[in-house]
C-alpha positions as CSV (number, residue, x, y, z in Angstrom):
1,X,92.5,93.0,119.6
2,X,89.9,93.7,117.1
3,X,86.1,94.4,117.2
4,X,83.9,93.2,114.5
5,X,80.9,95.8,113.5
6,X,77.6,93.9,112.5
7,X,74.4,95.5,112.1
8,X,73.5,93.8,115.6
9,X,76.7,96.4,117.0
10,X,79.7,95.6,118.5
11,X,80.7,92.0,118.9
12,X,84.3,89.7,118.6
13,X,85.7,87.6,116.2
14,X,84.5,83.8,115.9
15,X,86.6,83.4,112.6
16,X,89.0,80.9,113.7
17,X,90.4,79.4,110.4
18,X,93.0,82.2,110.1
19,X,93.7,84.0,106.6
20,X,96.0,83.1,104.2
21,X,96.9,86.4,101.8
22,X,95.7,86.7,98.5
23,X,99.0,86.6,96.8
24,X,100.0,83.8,98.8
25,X,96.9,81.5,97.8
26,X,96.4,78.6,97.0
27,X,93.3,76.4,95.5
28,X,92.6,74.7,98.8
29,X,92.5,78.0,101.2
30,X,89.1,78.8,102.5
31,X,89.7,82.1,104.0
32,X,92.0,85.5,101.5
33,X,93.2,88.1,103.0
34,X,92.7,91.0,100.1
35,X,94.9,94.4,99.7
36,X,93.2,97.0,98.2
37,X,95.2,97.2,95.1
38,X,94.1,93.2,94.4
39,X,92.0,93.4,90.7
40,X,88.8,92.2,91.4
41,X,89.0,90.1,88.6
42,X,92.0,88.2,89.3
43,X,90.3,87.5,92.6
44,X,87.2,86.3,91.1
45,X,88.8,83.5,89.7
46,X,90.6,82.1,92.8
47,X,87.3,82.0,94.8
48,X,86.3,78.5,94.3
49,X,85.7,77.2,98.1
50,X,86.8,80.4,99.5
51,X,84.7,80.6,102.8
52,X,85.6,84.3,103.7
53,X,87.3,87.3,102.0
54,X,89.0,89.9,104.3
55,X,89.6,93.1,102.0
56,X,92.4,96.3,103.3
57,X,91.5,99.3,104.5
58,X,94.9,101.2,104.9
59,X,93.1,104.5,104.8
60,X,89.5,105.6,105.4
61,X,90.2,107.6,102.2
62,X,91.2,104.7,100.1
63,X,87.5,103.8,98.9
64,X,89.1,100.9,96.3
65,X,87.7,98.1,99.0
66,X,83.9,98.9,98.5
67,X,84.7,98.1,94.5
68,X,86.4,95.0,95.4
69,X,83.3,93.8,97.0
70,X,80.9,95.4,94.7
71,X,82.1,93.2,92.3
72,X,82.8,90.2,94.1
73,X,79.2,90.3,94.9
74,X,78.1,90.8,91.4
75,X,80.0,88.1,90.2
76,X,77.8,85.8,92.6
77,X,80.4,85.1,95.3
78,X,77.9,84.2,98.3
79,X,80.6,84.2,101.0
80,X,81.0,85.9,104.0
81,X,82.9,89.8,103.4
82,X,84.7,91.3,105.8
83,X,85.8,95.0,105.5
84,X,89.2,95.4,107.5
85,X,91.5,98.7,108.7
86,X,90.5,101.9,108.8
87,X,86.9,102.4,107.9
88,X,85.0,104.5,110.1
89,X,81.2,104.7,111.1
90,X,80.5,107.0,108.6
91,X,81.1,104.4,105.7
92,X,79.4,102.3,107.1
93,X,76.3,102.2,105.1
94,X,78.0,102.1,102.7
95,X,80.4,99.1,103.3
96,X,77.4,97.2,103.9
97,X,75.6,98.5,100.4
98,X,78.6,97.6,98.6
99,X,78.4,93.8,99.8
100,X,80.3,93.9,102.7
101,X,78.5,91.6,105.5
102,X,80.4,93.2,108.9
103,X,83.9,95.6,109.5
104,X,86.6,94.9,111.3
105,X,88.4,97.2,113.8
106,X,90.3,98.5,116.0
107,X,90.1,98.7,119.5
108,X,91.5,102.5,119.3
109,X,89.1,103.0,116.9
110,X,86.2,101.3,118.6
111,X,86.9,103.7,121.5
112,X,86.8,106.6,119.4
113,X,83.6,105.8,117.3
114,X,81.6,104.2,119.9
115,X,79.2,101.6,119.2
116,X,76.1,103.9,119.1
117,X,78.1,105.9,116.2
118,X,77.7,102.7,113.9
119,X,74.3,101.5,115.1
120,X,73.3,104.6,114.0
121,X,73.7,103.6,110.5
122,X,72.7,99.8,110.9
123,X,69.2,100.6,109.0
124,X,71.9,101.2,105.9
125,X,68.7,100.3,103.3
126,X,66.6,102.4,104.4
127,X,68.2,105.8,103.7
128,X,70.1,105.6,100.3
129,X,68.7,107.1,97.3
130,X,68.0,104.7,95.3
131,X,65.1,103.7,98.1
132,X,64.4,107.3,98.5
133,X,63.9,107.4,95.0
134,X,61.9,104.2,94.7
135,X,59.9,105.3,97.7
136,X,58.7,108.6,94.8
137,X,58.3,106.8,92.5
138,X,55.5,104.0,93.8
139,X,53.5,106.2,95.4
């Protein structure tokens, strides 16, 4: 079992459409499954009625995920980002700065960073620096 992280907390999966992976797709799939290897730009071009785009994690060290959705994001995809695998509540701020609309994990993991951990960081635009700095500046 999974749990998905939202800035709400803890909560389970409603996806139920399944994920097809990215090198597996497609141009009628509505939900990728990404590794983090994937180049953002070859992804970008298969997103045309793409619902929801599950990116790797295979390490919480492995910050190539957060780029993927940077990107995605700049390039105007508007759909729903999931962040999947080992991400911890520490990153979560910024998984959800980089684009990244809610994490999924593990149960294990759940149990070791309890809900309260990632809540914690749920106010994730209110204490980066670029708001810090902004904050200086307009007063």
């Amino acid at each position: 079992m999974t749990v998905i992280v939202t800035d709400a907390g803890f909560g389970s999966d409603d996806w139920t459409k399944g994920f097809v992976p990215f090198s597996e797709a497609a141009n009628d799939v509505i939900s990728l499954d990404v590794a983090s290897d994937t180049d953002p730009a070859a992804l970008i071009e298969q997103l045309s009625g793409v619902e929801m785009v599950r990116v790797d994690f295979p390490s919480f060290a492995d910050g190539r995920g957060f780029t993927i959705a940077r990107q995605l994001r700049l390039a105007g995809y508007n759909g729903r980002l999931r962040a999947k695998g080992h991400v911890i509540s520490d990153q979560y701020a910024m998984a959800r700065r980089s684009g990244f609309d809610e994490v999924e994990i593990s149960d294990d993991l759940a149990a070791r960073q309890p809900e309260g951990e990632w809540q914690f960081r749920s106010d994730w635009r209110a204490h980066d620096y670029q708001t810090r700095m902004r904050g200086h500046n307009s007063a």
